[in-house]
C-alpha positions in Angstrom: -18.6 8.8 -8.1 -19.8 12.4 -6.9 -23.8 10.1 -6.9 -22.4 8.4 -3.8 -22.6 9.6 -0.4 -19.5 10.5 0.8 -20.2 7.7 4.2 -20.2 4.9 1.4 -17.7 5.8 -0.2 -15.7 5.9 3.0 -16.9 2.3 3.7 -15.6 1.6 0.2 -12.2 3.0 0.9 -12.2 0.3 4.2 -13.1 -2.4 2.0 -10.3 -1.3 -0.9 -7.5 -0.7 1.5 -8.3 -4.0 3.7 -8.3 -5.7 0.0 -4.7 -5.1 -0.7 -3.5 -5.2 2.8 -4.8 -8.6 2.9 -3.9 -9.4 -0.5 0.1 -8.0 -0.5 1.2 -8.3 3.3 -0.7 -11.9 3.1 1.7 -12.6 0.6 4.8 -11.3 2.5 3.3 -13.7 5.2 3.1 -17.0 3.3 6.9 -16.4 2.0 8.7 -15.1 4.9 6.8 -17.4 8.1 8.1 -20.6 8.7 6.3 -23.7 7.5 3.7 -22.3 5.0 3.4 -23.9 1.7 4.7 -20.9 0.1 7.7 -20.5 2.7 10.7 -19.4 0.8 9.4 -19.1 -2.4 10.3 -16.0 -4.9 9.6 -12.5 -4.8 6.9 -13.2 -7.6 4.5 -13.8 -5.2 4.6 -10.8 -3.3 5.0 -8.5 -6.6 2.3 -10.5 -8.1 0.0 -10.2 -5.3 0.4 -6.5 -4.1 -0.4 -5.7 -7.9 -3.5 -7.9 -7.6 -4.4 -5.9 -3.9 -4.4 -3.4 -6.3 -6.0 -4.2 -9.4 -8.8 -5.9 -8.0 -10.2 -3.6 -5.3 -9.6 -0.6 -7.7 -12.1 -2.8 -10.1 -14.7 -3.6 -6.9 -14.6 0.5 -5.8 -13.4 2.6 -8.4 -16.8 3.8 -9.8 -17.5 4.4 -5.9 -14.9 6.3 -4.6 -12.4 6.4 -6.9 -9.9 3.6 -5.6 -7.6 5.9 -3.8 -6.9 3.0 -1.4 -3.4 5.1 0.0 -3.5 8.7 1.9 -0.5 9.7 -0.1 -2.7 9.6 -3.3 -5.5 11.2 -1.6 -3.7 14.5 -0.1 -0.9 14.6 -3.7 -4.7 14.7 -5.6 -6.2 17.4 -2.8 -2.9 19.1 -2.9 -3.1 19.7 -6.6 -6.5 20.7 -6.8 -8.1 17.0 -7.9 -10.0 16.5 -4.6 -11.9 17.9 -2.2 -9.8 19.0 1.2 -12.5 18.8 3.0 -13.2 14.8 2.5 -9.3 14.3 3.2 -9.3 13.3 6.6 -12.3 10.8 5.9 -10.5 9.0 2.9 -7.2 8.6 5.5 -9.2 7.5 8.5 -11.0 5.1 6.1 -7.6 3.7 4.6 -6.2 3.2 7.9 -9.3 1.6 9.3 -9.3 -0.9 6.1 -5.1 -1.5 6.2 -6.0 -2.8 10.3 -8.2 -5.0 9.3 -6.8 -6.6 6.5 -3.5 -7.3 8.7 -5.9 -8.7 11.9 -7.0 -11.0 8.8 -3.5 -11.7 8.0 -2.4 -12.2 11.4 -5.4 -14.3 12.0 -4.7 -16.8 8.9 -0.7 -17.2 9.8 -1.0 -17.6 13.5 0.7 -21.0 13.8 3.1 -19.5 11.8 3.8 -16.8 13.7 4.4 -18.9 16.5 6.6 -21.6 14.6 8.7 -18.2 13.3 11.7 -17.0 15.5 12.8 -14.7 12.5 12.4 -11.3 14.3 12.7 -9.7 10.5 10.9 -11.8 9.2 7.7 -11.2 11.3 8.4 -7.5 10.8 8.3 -8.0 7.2 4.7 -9.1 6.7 3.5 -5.9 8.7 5.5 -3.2 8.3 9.0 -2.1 5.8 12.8 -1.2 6.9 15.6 -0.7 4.6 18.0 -3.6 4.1 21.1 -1.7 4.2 19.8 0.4 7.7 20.0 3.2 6.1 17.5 6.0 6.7 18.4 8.1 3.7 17.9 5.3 1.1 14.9 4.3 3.1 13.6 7.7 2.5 15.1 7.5 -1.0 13.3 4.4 -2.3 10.2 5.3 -0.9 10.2 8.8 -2.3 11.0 7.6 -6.0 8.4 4.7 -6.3 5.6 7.0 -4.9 6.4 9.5 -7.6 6.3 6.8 -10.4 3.3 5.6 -8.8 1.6 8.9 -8.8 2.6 9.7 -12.5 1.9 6.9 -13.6 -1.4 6.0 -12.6 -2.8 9.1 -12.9 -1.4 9.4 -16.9 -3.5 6.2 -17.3 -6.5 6.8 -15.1 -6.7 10.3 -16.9 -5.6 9.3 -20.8 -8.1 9.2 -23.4 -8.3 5.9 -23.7 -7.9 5.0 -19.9 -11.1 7.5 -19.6 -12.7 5.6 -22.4 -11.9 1.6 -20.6 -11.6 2.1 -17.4 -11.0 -1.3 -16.4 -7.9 -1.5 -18.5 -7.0 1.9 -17.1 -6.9 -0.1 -14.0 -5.6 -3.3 -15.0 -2.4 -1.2 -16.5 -2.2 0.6 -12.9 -1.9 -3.0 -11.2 1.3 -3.9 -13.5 3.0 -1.0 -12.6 2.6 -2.0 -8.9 3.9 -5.1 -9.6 7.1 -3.6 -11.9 7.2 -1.3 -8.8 7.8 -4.1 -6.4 9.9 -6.0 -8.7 12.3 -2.1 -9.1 12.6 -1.3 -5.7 11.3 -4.2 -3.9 15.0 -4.8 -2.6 15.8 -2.1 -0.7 12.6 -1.5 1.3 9.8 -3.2 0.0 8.4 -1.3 -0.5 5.7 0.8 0.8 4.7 3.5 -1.6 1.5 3.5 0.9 1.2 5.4 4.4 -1.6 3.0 6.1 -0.2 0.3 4.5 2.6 0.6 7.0 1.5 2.7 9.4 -0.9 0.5 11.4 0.6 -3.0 10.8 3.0 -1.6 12.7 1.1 -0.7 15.1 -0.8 -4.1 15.5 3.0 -5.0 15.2 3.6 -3.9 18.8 0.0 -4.5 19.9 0.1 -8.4 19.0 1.1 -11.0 21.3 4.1 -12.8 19.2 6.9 -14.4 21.1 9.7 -13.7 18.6 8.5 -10.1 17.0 11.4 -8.0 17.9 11.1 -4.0 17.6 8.3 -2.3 15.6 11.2 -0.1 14.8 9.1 3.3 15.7 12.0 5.6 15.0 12.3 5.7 11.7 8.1 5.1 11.3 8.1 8.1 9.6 9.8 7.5 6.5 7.1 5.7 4.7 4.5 7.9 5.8 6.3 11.3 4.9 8.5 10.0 1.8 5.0 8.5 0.1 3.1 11.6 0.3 5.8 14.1 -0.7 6.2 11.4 -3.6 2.7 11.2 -4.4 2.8 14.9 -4.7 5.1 15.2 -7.1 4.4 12.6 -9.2 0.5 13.9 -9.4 2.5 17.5 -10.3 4.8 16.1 -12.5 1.1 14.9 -14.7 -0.6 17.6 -14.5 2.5 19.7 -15.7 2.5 18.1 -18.7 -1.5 17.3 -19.0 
């Protein structure tokens, strides 16, 4: 990784995070918008694909910038000494750049269904998350808990002797804990676990022109960007306490 420049591994980070924005919300899309072929069907399909937006980009980029693909990873590994601070802001900008454009791409391919869908929820749903029971503590709750078992456990296999030795296993074992993730604690929020990944679909959220999209729901916008990173952090500290 340290061979590559640090502008393509940014353009890396773009193509990685647009990857499993395109790949989960995409998923969210075809389930939740009105007359797609996949309208309806189970929660499979969304697990199954957000552990696949995972897996696979992690696979294309990993030797190049390490896969990071979500700021909260980046600052919990700057915070505890496993990256540099001074390549933070580039890694974020980069992730937000590549969440856009793999939600324009998602917008792009649903259109009709966009406009066939008078769901306001529903529409939100394949950009950004909310809690199910309106309830900003378990919002924050849920989001805080499956960022820490994100961070702990993709870093214990990323960094175990034998996920050092096969990377590509490493990775492929970091995908299924995604999809267990969204299968855990899918219910009450999503969830996010991932601060671009809801940060600007939400913003193209109040940007794009959809008849029945309801409120971007910009007061409690917050939760899955703070609750992921404080997550993040502690489930990176929780590893390297026991490293």
């Amino acid at each position: 990784m340290d061979h590559y420049s640090l502008a393509i591994r940014v353009a890396a980070e773009v193509v990685g995070t647009a990857i499993l924005v395109l790949f989960g919300n995409g998923a969210v899309a075809g389930v939740s918008l009105k007359g797609t072929k996949t309208f309806h069907t189970e929660w499979t399909v969304i697990a199954a694909a957000y552990g696949f937006g995972v897996t696979i980009p992690s696979l294309m980029i990993g030797p190049i910038s390490g896969a990071h693909i979500n700021p909260a990873m980046t600052i919990a590994q700057a915070t505890l000494g496993l990256f540099p601070w001074s390549e933070v802001l580039s890694y974020i900008l980069a992730q937000c750049a590549g969440a856009t454009i793999g939600q324009m791409l998602v917008y792009i391919a649903y259109l009709p269904f966009y406009q066939r869908t008078q769901d306001a929820d529903a529409i939100f749903g394949t950009f950004a998350t909310f809690d199910a029971a309106e309830s900003k503590v378990n919002y924050f709750a849920n989001e805080f808990i499956g960022t820490m078992a994100l961070g702990l456990c993709a870093m214990a296999c990323l960094s175990s002797s034998w996920g050092q030795e096969n990377r590509a296993v490493a990775i492929l074992v970091v995908g299924l804990v995604i999809w267990g993730l969204i299968y855990a604690l899918g219910g009450p929020t999503g969830p996010c676990l991932n601060p671009a990944r809801d940060l600007m679909p939400r913003l193209l959220h109040t940007i794009l022109p959809i008849e029945h999209k309801g409120s971007s729901r910009w007061a409690e916008a917050w939760i899955p960007v703070v609750a992921p990173t404080l997550g993040a952090i502690c489930g990176v500290a929780l590893f390297t306490a026991f490293a």
